[in-house]
C-alpha positions in Angstrom: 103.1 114.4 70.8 104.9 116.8 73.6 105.8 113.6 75.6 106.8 111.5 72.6 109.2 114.1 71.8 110.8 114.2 75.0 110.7 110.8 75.5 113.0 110.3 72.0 114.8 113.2 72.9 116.0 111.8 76.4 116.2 108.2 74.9 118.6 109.7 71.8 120.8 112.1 74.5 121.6 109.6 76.9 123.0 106.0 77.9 121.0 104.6 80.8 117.7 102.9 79.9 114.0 101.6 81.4 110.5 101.6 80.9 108.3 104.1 81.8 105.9 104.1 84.7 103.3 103.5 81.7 104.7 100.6 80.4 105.5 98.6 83.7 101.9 99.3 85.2 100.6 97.9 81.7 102.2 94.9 82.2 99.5 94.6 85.6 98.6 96.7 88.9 97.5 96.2 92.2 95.2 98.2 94.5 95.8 97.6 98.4 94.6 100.2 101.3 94.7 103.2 99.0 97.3 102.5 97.2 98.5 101.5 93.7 101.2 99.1 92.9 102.4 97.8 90.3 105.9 96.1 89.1 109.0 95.4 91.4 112.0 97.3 90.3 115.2 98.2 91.0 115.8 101.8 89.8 113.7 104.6 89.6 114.5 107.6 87.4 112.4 111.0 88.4 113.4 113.1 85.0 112.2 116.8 84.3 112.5 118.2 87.5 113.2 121.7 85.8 110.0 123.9 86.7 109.9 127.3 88.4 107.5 128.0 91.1 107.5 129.6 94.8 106.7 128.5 98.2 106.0 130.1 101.9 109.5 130.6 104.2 108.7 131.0 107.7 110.3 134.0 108.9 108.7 134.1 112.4 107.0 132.1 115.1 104.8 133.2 117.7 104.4 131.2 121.0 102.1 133.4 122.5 99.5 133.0 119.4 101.0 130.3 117.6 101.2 132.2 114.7 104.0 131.8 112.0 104.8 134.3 109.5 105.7 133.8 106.1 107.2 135.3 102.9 106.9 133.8 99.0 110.2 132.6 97.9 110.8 132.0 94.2 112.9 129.3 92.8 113.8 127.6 89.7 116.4 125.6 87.7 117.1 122.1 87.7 115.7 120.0 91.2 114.7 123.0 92.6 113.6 123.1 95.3 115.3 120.5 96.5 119.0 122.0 94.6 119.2 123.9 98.2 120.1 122.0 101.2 118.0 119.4 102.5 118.0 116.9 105.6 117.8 112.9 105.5 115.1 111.6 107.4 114.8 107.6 108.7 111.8 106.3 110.3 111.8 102.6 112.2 111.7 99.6 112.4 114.9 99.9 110.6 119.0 99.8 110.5 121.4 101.7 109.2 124.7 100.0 108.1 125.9 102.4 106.2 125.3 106.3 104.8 127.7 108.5 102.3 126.9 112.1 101.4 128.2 113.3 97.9 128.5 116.3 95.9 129.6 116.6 92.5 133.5 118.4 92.7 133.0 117.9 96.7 135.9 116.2 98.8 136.4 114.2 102.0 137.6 117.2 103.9 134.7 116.8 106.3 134.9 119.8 108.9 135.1 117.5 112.4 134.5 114.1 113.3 131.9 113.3 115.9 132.4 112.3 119.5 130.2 110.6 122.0 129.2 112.4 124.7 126.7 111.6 127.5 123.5 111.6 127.0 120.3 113.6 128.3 117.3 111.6 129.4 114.6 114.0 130.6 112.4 115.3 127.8 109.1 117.4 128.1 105.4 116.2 127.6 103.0 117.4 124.8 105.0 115.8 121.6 103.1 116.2 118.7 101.4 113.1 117.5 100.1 111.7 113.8 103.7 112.1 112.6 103.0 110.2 109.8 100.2 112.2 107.9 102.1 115.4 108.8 105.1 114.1 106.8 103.0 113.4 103.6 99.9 115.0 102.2 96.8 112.2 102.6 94.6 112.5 100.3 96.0 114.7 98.0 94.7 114.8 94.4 96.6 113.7 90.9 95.0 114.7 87.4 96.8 112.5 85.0 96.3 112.9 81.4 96.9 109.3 80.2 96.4 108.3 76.4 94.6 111.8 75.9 91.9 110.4 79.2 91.8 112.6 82.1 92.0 110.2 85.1 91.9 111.5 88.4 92.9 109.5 91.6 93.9 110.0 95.3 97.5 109.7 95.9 98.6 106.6 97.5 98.6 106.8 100.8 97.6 105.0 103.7 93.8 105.3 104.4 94.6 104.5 108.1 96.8 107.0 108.9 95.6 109.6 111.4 95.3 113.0 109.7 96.4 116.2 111.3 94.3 118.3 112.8 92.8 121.2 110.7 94.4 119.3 107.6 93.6 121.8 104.2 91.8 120.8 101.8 93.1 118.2 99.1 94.7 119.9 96.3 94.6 119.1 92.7 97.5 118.6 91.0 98.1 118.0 87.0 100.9 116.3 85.2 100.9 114.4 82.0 101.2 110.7 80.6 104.0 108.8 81.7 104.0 110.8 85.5 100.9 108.9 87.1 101.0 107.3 90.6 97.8 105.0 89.5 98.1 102.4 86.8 98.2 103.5 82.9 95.4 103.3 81.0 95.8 100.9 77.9 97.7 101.8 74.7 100.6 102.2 72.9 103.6 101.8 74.7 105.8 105.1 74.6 109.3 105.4 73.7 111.8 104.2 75.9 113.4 106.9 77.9 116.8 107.4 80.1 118.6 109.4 82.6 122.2 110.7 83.0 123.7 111.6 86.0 126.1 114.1 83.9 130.6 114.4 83.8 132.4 115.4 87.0 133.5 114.1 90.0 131.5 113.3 92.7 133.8 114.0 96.3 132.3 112.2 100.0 131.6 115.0 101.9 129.8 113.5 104.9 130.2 109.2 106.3 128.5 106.8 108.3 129.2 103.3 109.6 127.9 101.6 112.6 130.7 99.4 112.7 132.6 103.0 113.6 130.2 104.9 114.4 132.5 107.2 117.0 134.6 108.4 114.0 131.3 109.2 111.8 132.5 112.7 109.6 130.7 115.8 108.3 127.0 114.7 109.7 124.6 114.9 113.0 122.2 112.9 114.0 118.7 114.8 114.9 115.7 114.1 116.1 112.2 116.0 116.7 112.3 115.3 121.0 113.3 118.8 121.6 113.7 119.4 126.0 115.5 122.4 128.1 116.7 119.3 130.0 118.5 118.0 126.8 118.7 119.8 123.6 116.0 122.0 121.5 113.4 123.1 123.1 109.2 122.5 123.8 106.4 124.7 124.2 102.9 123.7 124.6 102.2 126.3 121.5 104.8 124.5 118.9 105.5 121.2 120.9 108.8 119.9 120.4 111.6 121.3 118.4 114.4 120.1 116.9 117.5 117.8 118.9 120.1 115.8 119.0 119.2 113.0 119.1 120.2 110.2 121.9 122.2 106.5 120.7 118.8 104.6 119.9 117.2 107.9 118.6 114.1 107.9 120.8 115.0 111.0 123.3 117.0 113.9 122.9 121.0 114.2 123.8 122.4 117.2 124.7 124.8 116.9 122.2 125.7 115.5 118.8 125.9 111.6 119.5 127.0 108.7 117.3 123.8 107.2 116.1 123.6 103.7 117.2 122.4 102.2 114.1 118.7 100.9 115.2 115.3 102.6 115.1 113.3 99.5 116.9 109.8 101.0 115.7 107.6 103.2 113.4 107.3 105.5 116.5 111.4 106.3 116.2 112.5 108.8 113.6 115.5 110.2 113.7 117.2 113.1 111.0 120.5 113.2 109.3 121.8 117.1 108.8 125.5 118.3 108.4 127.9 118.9 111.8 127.4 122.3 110.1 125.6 124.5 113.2 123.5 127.5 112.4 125.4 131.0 112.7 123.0 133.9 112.4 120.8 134.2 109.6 122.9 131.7 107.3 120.3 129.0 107.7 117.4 131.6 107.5 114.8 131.6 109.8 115.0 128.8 112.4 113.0 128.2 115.4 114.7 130.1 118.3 116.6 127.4 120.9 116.4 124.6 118.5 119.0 122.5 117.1 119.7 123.9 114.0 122.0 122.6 111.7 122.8 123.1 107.9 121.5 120.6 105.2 123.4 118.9 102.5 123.6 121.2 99.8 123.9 121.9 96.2 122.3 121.4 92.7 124.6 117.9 91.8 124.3 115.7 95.2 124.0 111.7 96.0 123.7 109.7 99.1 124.1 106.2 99.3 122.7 103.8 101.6 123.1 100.0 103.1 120.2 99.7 105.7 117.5 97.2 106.4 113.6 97.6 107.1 113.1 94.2 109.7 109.8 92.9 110.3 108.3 94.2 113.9 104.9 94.3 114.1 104.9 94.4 118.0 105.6 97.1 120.7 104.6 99.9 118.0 102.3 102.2 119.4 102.6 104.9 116.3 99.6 106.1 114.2 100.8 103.6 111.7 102.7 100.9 112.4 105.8 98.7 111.8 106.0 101.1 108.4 109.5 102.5 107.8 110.8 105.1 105.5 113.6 106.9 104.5 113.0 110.3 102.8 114.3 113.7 102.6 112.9 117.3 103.2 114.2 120.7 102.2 116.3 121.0 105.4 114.3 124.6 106.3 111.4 122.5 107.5 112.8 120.6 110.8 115.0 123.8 111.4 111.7 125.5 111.5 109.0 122.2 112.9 108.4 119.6 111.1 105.2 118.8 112.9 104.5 121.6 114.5 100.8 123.5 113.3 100.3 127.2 113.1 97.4 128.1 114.8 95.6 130.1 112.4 95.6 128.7 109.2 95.7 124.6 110.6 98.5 124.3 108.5 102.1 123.4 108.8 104.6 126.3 110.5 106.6 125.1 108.1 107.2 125.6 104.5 105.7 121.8 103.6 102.1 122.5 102.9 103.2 125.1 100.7 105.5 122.7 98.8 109.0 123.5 99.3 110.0 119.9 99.0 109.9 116.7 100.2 111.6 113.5 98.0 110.1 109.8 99.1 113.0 107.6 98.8 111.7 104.1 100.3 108.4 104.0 102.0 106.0 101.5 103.1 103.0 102.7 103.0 100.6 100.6 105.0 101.7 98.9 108.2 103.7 95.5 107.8 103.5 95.8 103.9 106.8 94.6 101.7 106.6 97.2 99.2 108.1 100.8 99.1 107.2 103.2 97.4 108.8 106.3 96.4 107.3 110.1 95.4 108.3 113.5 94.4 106.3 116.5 96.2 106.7 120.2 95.2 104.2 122.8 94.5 101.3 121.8 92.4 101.1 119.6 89.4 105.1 119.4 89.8 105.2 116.7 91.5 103.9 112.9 91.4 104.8 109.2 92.5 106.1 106.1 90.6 103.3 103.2 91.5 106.5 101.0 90.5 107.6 99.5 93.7 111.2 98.6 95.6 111.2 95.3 97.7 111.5 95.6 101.4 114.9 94.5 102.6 113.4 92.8 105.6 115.8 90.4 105.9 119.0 91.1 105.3 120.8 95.0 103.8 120.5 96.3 100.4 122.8 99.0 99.2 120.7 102.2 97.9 121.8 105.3 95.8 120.2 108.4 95.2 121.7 110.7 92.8 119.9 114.2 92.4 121.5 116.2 89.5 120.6 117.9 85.9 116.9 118.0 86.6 116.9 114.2 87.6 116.0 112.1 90.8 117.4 108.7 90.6 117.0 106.2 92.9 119.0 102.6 92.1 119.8 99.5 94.2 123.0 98.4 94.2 125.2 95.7 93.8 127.0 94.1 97.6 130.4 94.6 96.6 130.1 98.5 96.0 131.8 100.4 98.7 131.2 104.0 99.8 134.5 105.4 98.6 135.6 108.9 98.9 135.5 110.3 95.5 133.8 108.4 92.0 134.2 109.5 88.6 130.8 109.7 86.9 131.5 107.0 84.9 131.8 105.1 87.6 128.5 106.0 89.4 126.7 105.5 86.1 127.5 102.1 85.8 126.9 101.5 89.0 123.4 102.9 88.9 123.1 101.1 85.7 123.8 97.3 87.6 120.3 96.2 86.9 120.0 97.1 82.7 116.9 94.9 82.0 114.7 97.8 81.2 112.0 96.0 83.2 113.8 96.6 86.2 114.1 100.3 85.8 111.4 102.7 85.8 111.1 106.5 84.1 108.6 108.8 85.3 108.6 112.4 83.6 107.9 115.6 85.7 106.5 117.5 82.8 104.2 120.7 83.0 
């Protein structure tokens, strides 16, 4: 009866529509390496992203006993807590056309505009490896009560993925009907919710294009290649720090560089931050001698994307394989190490295991597949994944949004003809989010505790 009543509630309060999860995985599912799948769409809505919790905040690392220290942080409110800054992460084979940072009341007044500089070439041995299962947590556990059933599955994830080292222990985590990552059980079909992005206007605050890459605004590119020959830094304790990262992203520059566009493999990741850098302790704690940059911030943000995922299933030698991804992480985590382990606990140094955030925009999950996937992790049962699915743009760009405000995550593709102007009325993002309004095309899942 709970999620029936928000269900009508959101459906009655708001103008955007689609099925949930539980309807579209109803209609049929698919199980492949690990992982559930069910309808194509193309718009996800994440809604009730409004509960409190607390996480670890590194506040030190040691490289002579690869310890890191922590403290509990609180948060709460809606998207927290991923309302703080965050980073925008890419990993190959892909190319990026085009990328736009928003915030709601923000402006084009981006603080400088890149320049290309030379690059560095050395970089120092011992980089971390099984990037991928560091990024996600394989093997995690959902509880879904579905129907009033309890169902329990493993989140979907690539089985083949290499795990890290002194991995924890799977968690459990608990969310209710209409929030599972596996396929609904059968029943009725609950009410039809919506999103709304909210009034305002949202200002560009940070631009990309390859076709002019050299005058790119308000952003860096970053990678995790970290060398005293380059950028960042490396120790054998910690491995490799943050960087900038070089034209074709796979070494570190020693400085910010325009990004060339291409990541050829899965083995290439590169990170996008603001040209914001570091001063003191506004940033918090960062790894000392790393690139640290601040994160896109704010409680009302969106980020728009034209970018393609190409087919290479050759000259790949990562952990898994001609599988790219964009996501994004609570920006604290690269500052910190985004792969790096502290030595006593086997965990991440960072703030990940201990679920400050982490938002799965488009991800393949299993090398070469056509499918991405998308999923929300926080703390706990406040979290979950969509089994609905986006199409790979393999073949030629698609145009993405992401719109993060009011307690909702949405994720929309977009028509060809929408540019990446400076400012949009609400309005006008709405109706562009709402391009594709057959409700079969646009999945609701509910973050409800």
């Amino acid at each position: 009866m709970r999620q029936q009543t928000l269900l009508l509630a959101l459906a009655i309060a708001h103008a955007v529509y689609g099925a949930t999860s539980n309807a579209l995985c109803n209609i049929g599912d698919t199980y492949v390496a690990g992982n559930w799948y069910c309808q194509e769409v193309k718009k996800i809505s994440y809604t009730g992203i409004n509960q409190s919790g607390s996480y670890k905040a590194t506040t030190a690392m040691d490289e002579n006993t690869g310890v890191c220290s922590r403290k509990d942080v609180s948060y709460s409110g809606p998207g927290a807590p991923l309302d703080g800054e965050v980073s925008i992460h890419l990993r190959g084979p892909l190319k990026l056309s085009q990328f736009a940072a928003y915030t709601m009341g923000g402006g084009s007044s981006a603080s400088r505009k890149q320049r290309r500089h030379g690059h560095g070439h050395g970089h120092d041995h011992g980089q971390l490896h099984s990037r991928h299962a560091a990024k996600r947590a394989a093997g995690d556990l959902v509880t879904a009560v579905i129907n009033g059933q309890t169902v329990t599955w493993a989140k979907g994830y690539d089985s083949t993925a290499t795990p890290v080292a002194g991995q924890p222990a799977a968690n459990v985590n608990t969310v209710e009907a209409g929030t599972q990552t596996s396929p609904a059980a059968s029943g009725s079909t609950p009410a039809t919710p919506s999103t709304s992005i909210g009034d305002g206007k949202w200002g560009r605050v940070a631009y990309y294009s390859v076709n002019s890459k050299d005058s790119a605004a308000g952003l860096a590119f970053l990678n995790n290649q970290g060398s005293s020959y380059a950028s960042g830094t490396w120790s054998s304790t910690f491995g490799n720090s943050a960087s900038y990262a070089s034209e074709d992203g796979t070494t570190a520059a020693k400085s910010s560089t325009p990004f060339g566009g291409s990541l050829a493999t899965s083995a290439n990741e590169v990170f996008i931050m603001t040209d914001k850098v570091c001063n003191g302790d506004d940033c918090g704690f960062y790894r000392p001698n790393s690139v640290a940059h601040h994160g896109f911030n704010g409680s009302s943000k969106a980020f728009l994307f034209e970018f393609q995922m190409p087919d290479n299933p050759s000259g790949d030698s990562s952990g898994l394989p001609n599988a790219p991804a964009i996501w994004m992480l609570n920006a604290n985590i690269p500052r910190v190490s985004q792969y790096g382990t502290d030595s006593a606990t086997k965990t991440s140094c960072s703030c990940w295991d201990s679920g400050c955030g982490e938002f799965d925009i488009f991800e393949v999950l299993s090398a070469g597949d056509k499918r991405c996937k998308s999923t929300l992790h926080r703390q706990h049962n406040a979290q979950g994944g969509d089994s609905n699915y986006f199409k790979r743009p393999t073949d030629a760009p698609v145009k993405v949004a992401v719109v993060m405000t009011g307690g909702n995550f949405i994720i929309a593709t977009l028509k060809d003809d929408v540019t990446f102007d400076e400012t949009f009325e609400s309005s006008t993002m709405q109706s562009m989010l709402n391009a594709y309004d057959n409700p079969n095309h646009q999945s609701v899942f509910a973050i409800v505790r």
